[in-house]
N, C-alpha and C positions, 0 to 999 in steps of 0.2 A: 398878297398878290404876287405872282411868278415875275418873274426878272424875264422880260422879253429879248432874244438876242436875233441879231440881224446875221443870214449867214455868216456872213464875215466873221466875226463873233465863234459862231458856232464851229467853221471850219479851225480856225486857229485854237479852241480846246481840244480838235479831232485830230490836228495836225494832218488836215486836208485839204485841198481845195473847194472856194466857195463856189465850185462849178458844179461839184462833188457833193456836197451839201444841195443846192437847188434841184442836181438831179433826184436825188434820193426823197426830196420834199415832193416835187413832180410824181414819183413813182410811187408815194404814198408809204413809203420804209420807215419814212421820218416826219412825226405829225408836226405840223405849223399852220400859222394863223397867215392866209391873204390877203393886203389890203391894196386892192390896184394891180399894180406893179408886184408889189415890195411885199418881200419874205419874210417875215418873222417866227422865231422859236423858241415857245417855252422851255423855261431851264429844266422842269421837270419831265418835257418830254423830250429832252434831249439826252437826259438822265435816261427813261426807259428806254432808249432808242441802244445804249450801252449797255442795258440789261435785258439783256434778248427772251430769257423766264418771266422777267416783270411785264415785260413791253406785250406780251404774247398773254397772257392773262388777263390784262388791262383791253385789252383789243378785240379778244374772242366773245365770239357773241353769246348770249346770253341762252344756259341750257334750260328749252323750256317743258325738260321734264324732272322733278325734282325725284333725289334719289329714293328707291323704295328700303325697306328695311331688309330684306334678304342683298342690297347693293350695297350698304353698309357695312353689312357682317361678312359678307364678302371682303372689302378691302381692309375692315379690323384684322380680318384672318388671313389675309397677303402681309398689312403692314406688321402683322407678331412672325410671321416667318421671315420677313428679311431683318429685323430686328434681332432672332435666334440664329442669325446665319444659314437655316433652311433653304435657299434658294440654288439654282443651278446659275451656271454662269451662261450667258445666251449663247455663244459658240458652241456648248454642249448640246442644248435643249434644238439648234438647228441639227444637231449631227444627227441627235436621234428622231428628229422629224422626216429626214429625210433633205435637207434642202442644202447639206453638202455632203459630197463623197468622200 
């Protein structure tokens, strides 16, 4: 079972204020458990809350269309080109679309 921490707790790992911490619970950036009053924050999600890839994976909703086999071979065949260095750099790939002069 996760180690529960009380903002206070939590802001003094962030070296924040526990004001800081309740807004963020409030605003829904940082998940925790309500009981009443009183804030509580899994270590682990205070953990994904510092891992913004994790935290963001963990959170998004569920795709409810699984990928077809032509979506596959598509990304096998992105993921061997940047792997070979094949790719343009985005800065280029905007010049030549047109979306800077």
């Amino acid at each position: 079972m996760d180690k529960l921490l009380t903002p206070k707790d939590a802001a003094e790992r962030l070296a924040v204020s526990p004001k800081s911490i309740r807004a963020w619970l409030r605003q829904g950036k940082l998940r925790g458990v309500r009981a009443g009053r009183l804030w509580r924050i899994r270590e682990r999600d205070l953990e994904a809350f510092l891992d913004p890839v994790r935290h963001a994976l963990e959170t998004a909703p569920e795709d409810d269309e699984p990928w077809t086999e032509e979506d596959k071979k598509a990304v096998a065949e992105a993921e061997r080109a940047i792997a070979q260095g094949k790719t343009k750099p985005w800065e280029q790939v905007k010049r030549e679309l047109g979306y800077e002069a």
